[in-house]
DRENLO-653076 format. One record per residue (C-alpha): x, y, z; residue in three letters; chain. Coordinates in Angstrom, 3 decimals, padded with zeros to 6 digits. Layout:
# residues N
- X / Y / Z / ALA / A
...
***
This chain:
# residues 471
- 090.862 / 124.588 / 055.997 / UNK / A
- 093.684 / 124.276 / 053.341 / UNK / A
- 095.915 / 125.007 / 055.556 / UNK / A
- 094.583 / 121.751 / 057.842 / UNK / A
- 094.650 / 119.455 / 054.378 / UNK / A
- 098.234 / 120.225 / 054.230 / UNK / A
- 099.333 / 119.393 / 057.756 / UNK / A
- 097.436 / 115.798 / 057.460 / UNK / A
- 099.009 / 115.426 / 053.757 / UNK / A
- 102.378 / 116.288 / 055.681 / UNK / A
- 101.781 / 114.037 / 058.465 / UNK / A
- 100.431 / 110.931 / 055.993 / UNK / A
- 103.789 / 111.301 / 054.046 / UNK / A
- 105.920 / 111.966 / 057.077 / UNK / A
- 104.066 / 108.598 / 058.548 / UNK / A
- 104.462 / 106.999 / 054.886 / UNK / A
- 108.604 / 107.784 / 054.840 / UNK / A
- 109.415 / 106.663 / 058.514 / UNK / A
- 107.184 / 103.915 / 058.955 / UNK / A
- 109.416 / 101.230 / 059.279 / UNK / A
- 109.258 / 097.746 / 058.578 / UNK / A
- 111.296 / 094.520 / 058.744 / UNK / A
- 111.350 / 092.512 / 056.058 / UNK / A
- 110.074 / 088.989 / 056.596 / UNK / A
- 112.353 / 086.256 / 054.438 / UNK / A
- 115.238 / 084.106 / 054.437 / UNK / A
- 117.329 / 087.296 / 053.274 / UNK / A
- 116.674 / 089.423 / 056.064 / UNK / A
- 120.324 / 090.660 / 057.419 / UNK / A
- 121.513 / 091.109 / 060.551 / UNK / A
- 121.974 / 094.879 / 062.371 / UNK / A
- 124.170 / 095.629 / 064.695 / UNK / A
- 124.508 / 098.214 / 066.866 / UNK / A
- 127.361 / 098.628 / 068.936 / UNK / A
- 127.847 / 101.094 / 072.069 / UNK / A
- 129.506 / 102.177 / 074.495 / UNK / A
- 128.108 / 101.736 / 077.815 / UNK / A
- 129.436 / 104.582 / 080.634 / UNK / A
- 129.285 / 105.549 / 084.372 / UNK / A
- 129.827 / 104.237 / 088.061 / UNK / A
- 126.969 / 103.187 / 090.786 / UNK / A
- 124.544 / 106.218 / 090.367 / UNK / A
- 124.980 / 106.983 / 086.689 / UNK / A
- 125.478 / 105.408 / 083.349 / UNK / A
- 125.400 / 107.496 / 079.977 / UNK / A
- 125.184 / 105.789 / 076.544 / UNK / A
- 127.032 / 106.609 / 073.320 / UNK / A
- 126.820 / 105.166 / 070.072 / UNK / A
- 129.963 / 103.522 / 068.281 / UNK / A
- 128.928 / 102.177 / 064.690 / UNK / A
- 125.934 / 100.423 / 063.189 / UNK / A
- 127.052 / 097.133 / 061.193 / UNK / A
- 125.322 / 095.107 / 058.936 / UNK / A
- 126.782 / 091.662 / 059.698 / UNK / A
- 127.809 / 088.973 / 056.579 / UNK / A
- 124.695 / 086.886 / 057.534 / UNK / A
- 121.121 / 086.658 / 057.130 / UNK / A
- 119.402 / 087.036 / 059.938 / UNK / A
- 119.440 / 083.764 / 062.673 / UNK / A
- 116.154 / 084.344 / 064.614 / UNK / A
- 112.430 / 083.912 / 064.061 / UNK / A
- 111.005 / 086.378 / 062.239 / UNK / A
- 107.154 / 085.285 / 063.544 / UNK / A
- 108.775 / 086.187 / 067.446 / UNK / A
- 109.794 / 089.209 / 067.215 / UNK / A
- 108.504 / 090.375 / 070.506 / UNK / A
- 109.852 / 089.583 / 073.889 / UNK / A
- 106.878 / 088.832 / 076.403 / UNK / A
- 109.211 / 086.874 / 079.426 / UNK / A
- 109.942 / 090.067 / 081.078 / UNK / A
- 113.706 / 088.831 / 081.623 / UNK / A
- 116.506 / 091.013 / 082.344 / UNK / A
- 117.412 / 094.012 / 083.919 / UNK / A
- 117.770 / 095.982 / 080.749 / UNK / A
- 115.202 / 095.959 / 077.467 / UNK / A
- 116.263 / 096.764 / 074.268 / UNK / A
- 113.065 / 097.567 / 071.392 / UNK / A
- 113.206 / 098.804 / 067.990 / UNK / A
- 110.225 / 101.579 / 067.486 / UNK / A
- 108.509 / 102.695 / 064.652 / UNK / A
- 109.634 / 106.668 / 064.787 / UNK / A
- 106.342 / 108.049 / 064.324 / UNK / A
- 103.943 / 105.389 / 065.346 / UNK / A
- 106.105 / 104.377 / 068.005 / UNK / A
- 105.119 / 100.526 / 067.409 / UNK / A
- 107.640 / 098.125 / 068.725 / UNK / A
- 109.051 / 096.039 / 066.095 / UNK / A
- 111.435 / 093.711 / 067.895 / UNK / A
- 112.394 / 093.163 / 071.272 / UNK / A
- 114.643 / 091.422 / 074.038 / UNK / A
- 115.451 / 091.350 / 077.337 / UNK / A
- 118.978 / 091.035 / 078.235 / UNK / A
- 121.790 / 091.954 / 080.720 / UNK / A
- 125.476 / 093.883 / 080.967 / UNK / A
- 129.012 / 093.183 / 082.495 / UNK / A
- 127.878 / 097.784 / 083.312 / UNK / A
- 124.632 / 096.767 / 085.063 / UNK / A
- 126.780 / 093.658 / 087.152 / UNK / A
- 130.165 / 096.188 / 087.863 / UNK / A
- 127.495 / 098.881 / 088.873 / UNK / A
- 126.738 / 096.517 / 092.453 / UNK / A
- 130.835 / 096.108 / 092.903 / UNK / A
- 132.364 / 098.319 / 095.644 / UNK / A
- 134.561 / 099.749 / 092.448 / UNK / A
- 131.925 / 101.264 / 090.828 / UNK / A
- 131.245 / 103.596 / 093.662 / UNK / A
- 134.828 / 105.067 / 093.635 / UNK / A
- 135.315 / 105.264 / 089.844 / UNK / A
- 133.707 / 105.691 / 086.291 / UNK / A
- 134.011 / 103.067 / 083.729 / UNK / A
- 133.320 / 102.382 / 080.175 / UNK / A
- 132.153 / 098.959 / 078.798 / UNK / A
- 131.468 / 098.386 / 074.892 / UNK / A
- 128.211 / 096.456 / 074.123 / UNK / A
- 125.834 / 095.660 / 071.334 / UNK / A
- 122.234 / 094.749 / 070.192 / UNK / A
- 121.930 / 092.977 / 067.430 / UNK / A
- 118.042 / 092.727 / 065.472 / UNK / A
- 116.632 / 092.196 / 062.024 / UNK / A
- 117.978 / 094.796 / 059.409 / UNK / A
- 115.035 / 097.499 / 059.374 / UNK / A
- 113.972 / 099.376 / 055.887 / UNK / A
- 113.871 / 102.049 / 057.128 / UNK / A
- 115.009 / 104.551 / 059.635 / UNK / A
- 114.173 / 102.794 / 062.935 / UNK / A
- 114.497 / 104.133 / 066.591 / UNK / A
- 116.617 / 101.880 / 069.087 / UNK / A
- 115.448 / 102.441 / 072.701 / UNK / A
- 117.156 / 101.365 / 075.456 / UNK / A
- 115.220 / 101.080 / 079.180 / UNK / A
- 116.522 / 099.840 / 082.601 / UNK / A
- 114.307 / 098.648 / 085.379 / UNK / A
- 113.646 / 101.328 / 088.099 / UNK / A
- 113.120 / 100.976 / 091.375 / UNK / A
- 109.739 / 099.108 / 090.983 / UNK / A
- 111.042 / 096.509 / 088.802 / UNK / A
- 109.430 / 098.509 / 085.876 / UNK / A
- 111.156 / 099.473 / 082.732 / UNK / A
- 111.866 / 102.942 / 082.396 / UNK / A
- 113.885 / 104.209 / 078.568 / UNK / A
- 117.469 / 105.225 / 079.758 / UNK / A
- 118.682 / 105.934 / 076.257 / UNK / A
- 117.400 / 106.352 / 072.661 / UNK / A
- 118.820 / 106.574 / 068.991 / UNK / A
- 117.609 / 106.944 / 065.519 / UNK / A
- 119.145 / 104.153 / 063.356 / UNK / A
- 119.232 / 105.015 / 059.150 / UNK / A
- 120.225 / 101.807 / 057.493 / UNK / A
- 120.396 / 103.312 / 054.116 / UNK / A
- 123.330 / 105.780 / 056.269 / UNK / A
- 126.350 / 105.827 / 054.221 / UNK / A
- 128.143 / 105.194 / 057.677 / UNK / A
- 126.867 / 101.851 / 057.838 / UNK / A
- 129.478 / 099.239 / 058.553 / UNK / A
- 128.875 / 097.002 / 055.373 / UNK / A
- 132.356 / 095.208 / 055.107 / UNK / A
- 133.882 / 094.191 / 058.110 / UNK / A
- 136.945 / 091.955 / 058.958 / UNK / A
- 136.997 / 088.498 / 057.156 / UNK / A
- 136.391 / 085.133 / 059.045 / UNK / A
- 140.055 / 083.807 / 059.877 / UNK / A
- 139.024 / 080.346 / 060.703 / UNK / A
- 135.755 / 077.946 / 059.591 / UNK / A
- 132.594 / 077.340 / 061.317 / UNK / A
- 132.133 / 073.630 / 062.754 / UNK / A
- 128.708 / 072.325 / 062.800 / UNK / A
- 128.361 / 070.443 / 066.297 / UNK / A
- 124.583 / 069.406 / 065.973 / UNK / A
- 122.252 / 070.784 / 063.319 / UNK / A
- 118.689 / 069.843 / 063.504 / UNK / A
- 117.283 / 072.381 / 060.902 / UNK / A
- 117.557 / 076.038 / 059.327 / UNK / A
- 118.716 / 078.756 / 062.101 / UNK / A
- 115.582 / 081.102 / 061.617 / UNK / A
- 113.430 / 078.236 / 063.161 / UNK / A
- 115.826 / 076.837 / 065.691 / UNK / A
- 117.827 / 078.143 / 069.105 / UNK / A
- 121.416 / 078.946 / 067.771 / UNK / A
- 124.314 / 078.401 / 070.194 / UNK / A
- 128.030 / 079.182 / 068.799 / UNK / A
- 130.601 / 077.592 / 071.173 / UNK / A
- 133.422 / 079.698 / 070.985 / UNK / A
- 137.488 / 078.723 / 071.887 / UNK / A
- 139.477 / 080.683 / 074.066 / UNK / A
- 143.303 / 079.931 / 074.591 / UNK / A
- 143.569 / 077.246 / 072.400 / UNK / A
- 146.460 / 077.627 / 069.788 / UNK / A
- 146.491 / 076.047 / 066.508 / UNK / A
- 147.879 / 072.627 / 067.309 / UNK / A
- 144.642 / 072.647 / 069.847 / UNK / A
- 142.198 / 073.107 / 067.663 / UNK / A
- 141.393 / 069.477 / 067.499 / UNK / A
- 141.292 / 069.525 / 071.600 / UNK / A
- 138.530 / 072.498 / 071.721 / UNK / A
- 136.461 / 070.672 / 068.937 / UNK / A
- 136.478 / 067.591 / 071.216 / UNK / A
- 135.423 / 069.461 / 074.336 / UNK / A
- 132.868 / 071.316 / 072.556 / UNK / A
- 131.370 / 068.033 / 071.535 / UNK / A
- 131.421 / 066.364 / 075.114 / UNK / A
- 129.860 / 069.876 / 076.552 / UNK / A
- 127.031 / 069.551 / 073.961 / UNK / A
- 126.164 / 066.091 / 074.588 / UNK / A
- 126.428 / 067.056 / 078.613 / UNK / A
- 123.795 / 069.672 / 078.043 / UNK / A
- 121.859 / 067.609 / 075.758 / UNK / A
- 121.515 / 064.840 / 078.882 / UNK / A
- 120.034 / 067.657 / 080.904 / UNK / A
- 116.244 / 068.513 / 081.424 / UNK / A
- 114.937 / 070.498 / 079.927 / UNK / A
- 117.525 / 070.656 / 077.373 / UNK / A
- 117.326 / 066.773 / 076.419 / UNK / A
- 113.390 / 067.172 / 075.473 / UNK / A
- 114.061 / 069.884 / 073.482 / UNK / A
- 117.266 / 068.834 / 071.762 / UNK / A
- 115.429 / 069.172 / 068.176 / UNK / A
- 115.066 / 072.894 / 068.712 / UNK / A
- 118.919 / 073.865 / 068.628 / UNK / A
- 121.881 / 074.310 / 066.348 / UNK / A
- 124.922 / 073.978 / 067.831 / UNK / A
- 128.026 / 075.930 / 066.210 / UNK / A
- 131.871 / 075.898 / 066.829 / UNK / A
- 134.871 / 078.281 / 066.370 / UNK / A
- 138.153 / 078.484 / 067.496 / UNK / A
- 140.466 / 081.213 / 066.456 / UNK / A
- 143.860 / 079.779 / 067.093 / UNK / A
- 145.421 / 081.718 / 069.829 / UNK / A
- 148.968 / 082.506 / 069.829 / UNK / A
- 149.459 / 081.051 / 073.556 / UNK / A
- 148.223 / 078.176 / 075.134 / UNK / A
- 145.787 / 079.105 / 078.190 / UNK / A
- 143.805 / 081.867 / 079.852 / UNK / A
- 144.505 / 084.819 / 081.542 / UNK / A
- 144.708 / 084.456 / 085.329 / UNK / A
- 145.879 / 087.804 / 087.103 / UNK / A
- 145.889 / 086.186 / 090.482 / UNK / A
- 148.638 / 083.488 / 090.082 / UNK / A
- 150.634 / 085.189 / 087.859 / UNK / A
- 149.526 / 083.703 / 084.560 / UNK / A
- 149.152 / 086.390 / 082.135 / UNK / A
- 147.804 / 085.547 / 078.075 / UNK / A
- 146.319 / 087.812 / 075.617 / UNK / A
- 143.013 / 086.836 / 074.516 / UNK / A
- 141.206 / 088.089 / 071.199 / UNK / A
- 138.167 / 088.653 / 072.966 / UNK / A
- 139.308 / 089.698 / 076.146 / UNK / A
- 138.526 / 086.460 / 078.364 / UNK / A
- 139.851 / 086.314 / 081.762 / UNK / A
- 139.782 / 085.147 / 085.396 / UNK / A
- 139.435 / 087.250 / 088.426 / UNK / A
- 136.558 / 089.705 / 086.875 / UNK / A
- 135.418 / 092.061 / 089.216 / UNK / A
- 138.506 / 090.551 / 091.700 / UNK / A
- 136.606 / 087.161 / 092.204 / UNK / A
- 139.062 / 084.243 / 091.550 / UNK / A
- 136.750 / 082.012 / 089.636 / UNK / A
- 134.710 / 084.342 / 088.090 / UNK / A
- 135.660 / 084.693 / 084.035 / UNK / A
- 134.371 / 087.188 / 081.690 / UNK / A
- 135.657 / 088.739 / 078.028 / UNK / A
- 135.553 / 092.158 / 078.403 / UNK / A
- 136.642 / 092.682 / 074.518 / UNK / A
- 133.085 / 092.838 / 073.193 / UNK / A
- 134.279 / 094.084 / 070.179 / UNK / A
- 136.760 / 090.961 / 069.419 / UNK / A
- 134.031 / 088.741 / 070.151 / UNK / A
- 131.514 / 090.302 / 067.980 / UNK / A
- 133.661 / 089.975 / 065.049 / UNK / A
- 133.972 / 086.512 / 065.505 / UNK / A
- 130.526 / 085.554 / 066.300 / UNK / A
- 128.856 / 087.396 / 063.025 / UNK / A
- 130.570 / 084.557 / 060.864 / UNK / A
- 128.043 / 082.006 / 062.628 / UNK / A
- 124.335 / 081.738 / 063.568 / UNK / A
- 123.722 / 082.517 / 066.726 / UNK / A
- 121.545 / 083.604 / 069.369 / UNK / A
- 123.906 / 082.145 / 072.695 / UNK / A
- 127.297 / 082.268 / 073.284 / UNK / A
- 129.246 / 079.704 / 075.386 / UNK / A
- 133.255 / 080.694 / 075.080 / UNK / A
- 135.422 / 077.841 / 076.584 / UNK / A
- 138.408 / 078.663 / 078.095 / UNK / A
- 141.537 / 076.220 / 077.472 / UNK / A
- 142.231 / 075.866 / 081.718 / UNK / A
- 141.623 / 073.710 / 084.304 / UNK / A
- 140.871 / 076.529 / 087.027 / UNK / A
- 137.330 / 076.343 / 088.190 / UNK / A
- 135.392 / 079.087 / 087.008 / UNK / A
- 132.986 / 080.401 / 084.661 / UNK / A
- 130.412 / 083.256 / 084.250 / UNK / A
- 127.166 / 083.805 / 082.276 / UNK / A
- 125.144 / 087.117 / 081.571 / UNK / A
- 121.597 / 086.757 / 080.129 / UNK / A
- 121.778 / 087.869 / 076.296 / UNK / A
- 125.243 / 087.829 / 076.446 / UNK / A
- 127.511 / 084.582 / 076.903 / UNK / A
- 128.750 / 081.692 / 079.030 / UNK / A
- 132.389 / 081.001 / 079.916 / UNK / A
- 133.373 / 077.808 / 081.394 / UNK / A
- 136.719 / 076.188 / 081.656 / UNK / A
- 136.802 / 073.202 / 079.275 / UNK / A
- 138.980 / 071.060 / 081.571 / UNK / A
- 137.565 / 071.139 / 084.303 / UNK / A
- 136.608 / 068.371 / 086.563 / UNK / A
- 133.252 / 069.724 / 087.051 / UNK / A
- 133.013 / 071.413 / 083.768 / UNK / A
- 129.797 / 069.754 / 082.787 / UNK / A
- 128.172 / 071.007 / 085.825 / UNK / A
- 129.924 / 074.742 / 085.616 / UNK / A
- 128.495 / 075.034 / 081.637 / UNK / A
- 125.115 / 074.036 / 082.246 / UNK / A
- 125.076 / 076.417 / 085.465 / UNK / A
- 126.340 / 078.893 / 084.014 / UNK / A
- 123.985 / 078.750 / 080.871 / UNK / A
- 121.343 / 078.514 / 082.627 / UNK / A
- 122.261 / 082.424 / 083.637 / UNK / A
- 122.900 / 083.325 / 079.719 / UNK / A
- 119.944 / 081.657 / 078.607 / UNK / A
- 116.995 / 081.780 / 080.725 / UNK / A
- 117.908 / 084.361 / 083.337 / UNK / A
- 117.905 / 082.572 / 086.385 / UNK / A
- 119.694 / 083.564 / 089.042 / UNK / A
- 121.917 / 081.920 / 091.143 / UNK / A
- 120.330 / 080.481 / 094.233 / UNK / A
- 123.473 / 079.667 / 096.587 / UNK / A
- 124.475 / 081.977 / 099.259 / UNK / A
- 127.161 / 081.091 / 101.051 / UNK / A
- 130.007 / 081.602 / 098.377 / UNK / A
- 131.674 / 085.164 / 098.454 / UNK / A
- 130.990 / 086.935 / 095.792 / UNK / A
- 132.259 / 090.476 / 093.629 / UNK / A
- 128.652 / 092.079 / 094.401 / UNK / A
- 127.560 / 094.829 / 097.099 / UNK / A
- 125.279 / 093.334 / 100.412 / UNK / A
- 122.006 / 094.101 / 099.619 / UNK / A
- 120.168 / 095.975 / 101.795 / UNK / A
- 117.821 / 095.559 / 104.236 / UNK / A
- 114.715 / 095.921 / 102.294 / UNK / A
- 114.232 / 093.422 / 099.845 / UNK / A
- 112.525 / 093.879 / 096.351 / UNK / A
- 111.432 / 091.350 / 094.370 / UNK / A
- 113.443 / 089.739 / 091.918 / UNK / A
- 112.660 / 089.766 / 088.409 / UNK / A
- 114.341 / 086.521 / 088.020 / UNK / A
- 111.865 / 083.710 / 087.502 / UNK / A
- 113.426 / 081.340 / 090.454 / UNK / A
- 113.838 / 083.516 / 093.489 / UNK / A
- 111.284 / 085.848 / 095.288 / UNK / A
- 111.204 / 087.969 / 098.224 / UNK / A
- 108.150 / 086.563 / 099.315 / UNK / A
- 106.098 / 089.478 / 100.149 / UNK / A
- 102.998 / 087.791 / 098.939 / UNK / A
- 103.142 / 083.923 / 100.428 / UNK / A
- 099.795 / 083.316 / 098.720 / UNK / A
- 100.817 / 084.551 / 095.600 / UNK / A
- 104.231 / 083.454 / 094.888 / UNK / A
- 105.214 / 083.401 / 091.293 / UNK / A
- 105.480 / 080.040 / 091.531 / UNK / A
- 102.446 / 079.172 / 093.005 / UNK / A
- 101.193 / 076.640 / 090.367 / UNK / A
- 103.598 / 074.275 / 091.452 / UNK / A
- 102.921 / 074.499 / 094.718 / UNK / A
- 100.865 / 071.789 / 096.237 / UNK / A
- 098.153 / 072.466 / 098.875 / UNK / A
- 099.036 / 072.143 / 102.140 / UNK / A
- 102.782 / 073.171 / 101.949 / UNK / A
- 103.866 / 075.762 / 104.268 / UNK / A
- 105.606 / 078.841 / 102.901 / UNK / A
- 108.270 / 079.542 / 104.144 / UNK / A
- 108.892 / 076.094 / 104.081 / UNK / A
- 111.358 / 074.256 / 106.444 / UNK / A
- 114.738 / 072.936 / 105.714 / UNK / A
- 117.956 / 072.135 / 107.503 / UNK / A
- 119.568 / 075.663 / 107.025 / UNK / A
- 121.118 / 075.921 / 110.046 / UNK / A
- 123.390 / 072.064 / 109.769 / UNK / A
- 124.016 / 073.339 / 106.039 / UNK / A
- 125.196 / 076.642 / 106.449 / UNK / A
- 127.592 / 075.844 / 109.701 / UNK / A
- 129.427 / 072.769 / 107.172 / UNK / A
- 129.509 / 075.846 / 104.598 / UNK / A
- 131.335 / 078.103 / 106.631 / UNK / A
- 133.879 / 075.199 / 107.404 / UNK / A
- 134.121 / 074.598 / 103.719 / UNK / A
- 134.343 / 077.797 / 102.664 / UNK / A
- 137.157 / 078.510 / 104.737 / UNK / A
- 138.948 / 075.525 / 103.400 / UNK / A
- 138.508 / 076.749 / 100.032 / UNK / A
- 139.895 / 079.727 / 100.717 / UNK / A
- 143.364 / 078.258 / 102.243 / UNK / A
- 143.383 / 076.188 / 098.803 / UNK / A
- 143.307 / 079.136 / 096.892 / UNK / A
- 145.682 / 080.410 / 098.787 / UNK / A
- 147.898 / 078.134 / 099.162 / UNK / A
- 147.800 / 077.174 / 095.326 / UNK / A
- 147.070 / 073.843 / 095.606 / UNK / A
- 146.503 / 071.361 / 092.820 / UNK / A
- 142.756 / 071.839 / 091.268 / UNK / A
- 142.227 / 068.009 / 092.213 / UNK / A
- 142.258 / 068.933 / 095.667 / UNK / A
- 139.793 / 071.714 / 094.770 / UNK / A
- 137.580 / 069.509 / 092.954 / UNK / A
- 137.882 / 067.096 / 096.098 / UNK / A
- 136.576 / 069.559 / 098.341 / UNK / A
- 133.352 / 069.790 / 095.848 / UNK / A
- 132.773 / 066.291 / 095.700 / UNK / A
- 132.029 / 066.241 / 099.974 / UNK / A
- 130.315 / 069.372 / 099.516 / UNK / A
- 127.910 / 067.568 / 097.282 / UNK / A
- 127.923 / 064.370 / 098.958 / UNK / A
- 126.904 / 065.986 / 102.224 / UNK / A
- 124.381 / 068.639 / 100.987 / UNK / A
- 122.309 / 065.933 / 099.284 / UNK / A
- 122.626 / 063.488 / 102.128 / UNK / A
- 121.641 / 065.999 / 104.199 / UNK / A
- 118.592 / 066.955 / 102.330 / UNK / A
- 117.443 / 063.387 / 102.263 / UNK / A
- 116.635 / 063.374 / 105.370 / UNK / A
- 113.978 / 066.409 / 104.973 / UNK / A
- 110.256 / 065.675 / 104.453 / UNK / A
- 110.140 / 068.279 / 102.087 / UNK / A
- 113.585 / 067.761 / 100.146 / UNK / A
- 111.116 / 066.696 / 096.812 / UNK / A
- 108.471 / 069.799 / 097.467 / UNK / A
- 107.916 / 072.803 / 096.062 / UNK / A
- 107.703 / 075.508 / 098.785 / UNK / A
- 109.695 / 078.974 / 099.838 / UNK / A
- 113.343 / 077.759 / 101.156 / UNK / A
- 114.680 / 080.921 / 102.712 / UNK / A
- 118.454 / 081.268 / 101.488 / UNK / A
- 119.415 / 082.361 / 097.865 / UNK / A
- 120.120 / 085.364 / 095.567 / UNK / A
- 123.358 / 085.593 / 097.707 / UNK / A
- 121.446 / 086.008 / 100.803 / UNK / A
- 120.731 / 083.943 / 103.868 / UNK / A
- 117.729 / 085.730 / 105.003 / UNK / A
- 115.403 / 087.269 / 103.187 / UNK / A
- 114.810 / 085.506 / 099.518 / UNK / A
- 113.507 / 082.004 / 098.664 / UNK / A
- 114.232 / 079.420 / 096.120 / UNK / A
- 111.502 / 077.082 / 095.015 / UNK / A
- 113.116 / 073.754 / 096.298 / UNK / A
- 115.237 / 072.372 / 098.616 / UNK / A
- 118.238 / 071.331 / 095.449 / UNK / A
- 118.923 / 072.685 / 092.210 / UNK / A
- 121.208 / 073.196 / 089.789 / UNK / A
- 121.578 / 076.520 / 090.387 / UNK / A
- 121.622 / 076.037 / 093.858 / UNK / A
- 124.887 / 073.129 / 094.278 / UNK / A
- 126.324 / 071.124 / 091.968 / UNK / A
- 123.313 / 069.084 / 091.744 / UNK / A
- 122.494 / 067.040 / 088.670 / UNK / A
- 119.069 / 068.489 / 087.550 / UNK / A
- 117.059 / 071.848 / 087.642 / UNK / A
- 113.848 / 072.632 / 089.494 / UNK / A
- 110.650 / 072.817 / 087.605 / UNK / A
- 110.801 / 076.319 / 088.293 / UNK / A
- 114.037 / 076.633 / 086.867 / UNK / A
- 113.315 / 074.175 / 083.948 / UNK / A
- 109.930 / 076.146 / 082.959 / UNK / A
- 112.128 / 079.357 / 083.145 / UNK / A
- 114.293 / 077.942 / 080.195 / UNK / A
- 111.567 / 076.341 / 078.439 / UNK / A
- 110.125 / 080.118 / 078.489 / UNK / A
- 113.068 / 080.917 / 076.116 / UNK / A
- 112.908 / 078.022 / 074.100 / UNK / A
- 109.907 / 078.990 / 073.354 / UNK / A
- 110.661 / 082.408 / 072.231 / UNK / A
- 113.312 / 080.993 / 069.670 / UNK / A
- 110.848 / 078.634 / 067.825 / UNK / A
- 107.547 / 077.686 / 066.423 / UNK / A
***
């Protein structure tokens, strides 16, 4: 019986030590934990690099500190050791988990570096890493004890080298979506030329639905660290420019896709500015862009179409959705015959008609899958396709490029005019990068063409995460 009081006084003060809170208040700091991420198609190991304890308080909402939109394909939660009581949460995505579906990841093993970043813990904490499975479910891939009173704690790290603009500040960062807009490319003399774009990009977003309603919840931040040559790296015509954080075209070998692979770089410049999104513009006039949910945007700032590319591609880094064309080539694997559902909020597999996941916008009487003029849009795609292709080729001027997208649109929405469902909400089969097989909600989207406006499935997907951000 003494024995048996000693093991509960043992477990009480073992309970007692590593129960771990976070500390509520406008001096909470900021954790970071940064990793490296490791493996090809079938395998990925994780390995810890350094936990830092950035220069600023912490940016998010301390009353949210759980993530309930079931976004991404990896989940990231900070445990209580012993209790094993989630803390803090979020759902996010990896340049790993995207390489994984590219034909190089089945001949070769690569390593990415990557970091979470949460509210600085009192004590010892458990960071737990899980991965959907086969069944969409999350299933722990990797897990870590985190000590912030470790000596090895990264508590001085390398000072800012240029100042933080504020673009549009509509009240403190803990209650408000923070969105740094970071420069790539752009040398000193620029500067002025990356703050001007960075304003005209926020204003485009800011005319945008659901954006515009919700203007009032964001903070918009700028930096550019002066680069020491004009431009961005572009592998496939020969342009070649270092980049601090690692930002360049052809990612994966797709000409227009753009991603920074120096995670590291980037972190050290975002820490000096609240944030929560990333949107790095790149000083070129190439079409292209990228966006990862949880962990940036790129877009090229000079775009013609650069209004439409950043709020595209945001709408990947912010809300998750996923892209719904599928007749541009892209860096990913076929997928195979047997379609799962996507955990994406604005495509489905349709394996349940009745109970699509968007079925509250779905008016009686509509017929799922719902009809649409695939067939005329698809055989103008694979002319225009091919046409892009010879420009591309050819290296022709981006105006001719930009051209080309201009008919595109002008015929896709004529085109869809002419449908009796073109306004509906149904089951359109065609998206994901698939003809057959997955469904969008509606006929046009943004994340479908270049068209001006999201769905309402889209736009409730990114008032989700609005949501999550503030009160």
């Amino acid at each position: 019986m003494q024995n048996l009081s000693k093991i509960l006084i043992l477990i009480v003060v073992l309970f007692i030590t590593f129960s771990s809170s976070i500390r509520a208040g406008e001096d909470t700091a900021t954790m970071r934990v940064d990793y490296y991420h490791t493996g090809n198609a079938l395998t990925e190991i994780f390995s810890l690099h350094q936990v830092v304890s950035e220069p600023l308080p912490w940016p998010g909402n301390l009353n949210k500190p759980i993530d309930n939109t079931n976004r991404g394909l990896y989940l990231f939660e900070i445990v209580e050791p012993v209790s094993n009581k989630v803390l803090y949460s979020r759902g996010y995505s990896s340049i790993f988990g995207e390489w994984q579906f590219t034909g190089e990841a089945k001949k070769m093993h690569r390593t990415f570096h990557e970091s979470v970043r949460f509210p600085f813990p009192e004590h010892p904490v458990r960071l737990r890493i899980s991965k959907r499975n086969d069944a969409n479910l999350f299933s722990s891939v990797w897990s870590v004890i985190i000590d912030p009173d470790d000596i090895l704690v990264v508590r001085k790290t390398r000072p800012p080298s240029t100042k933080i603009l504020p673009i549009f500040k509509s009240g403190p960062a803990s209650k408000k979506v923070d969105v740094l807009i970071i420069g790539d490319g752009f040398t000193e003399s620029e500067a002025p030329e990356f703050e001007k774009h960075a304003r005209e990009l926020t204003e485009d977003m800011f005319a945008v639905s659901p954006f515009k309603d919700h203007k009032n919840d964001f903070n918009i931040w700028a930096v550019n660290v002066p680069a020491p040559e004009s431009g961005t790296n572009r592998p496939s015509n020969g342009t070649f420019r270092w980049s601090r954080i690692g930002a360049t075209y052809d990612a994966f070998r797709s000409e227009r896709y753009v991603l920074a692979f120096d995670n590291l770089g980037l972190r050290e410049i975002a820490q000096y500015a609240p944030n929560e999104f990333v949107i790095i513009l790149t000083n070129s006039e190439t079409y292209g862009g990228g966006g990862i949910f949880g962990l940036y945007t790129t877009v090229a700032a000079k775009n013609e179409w650069r209004n439409y590319l950043m709020i595209h591609e945001f709408g990947h880094h912010f809300a998750a959705l996923a892209d719904e064309y599928y007749t541009s080539p892209v860096a990913y694997n076929e997928s195979n015959s047997l379609k799962a559902e996507p955990w994406e909020p604005n495509v489905t597999a349709l394996h349940d008609p009745e109970n699509v996941k968007w079925k509250k916008f779905v008016k009686s009487g509509t017929i799922l899958p719902t009809d649409w003029p695939k067939a005329e849009f698809e055989a103008f795609q694979k002319k225009n396709q091919a046409h892009r292709k010879q420009l591309r080729k050819d290296n022709r001027p981006e105006s001719e490029m930009s051209e080309l997208f201009r008919k595109e649109q002008k015929f896709s929405e004529s085109l869809f005019k002419k449908s009796p469902n073109h306004t509906k909400v149904g089951a359109f089969e065609g998206a994901y990068y698939d003809a057959n097989g997955y469904y969008r909600s509606e006929m046009n989207c943004l994340m479908f063409t270049r068209y001006h406006k999201f769905c309402r499935v889209c736009s409730e997907g990114i008032k989700d995460i609005i949501e999550l951000y503030v009160d």
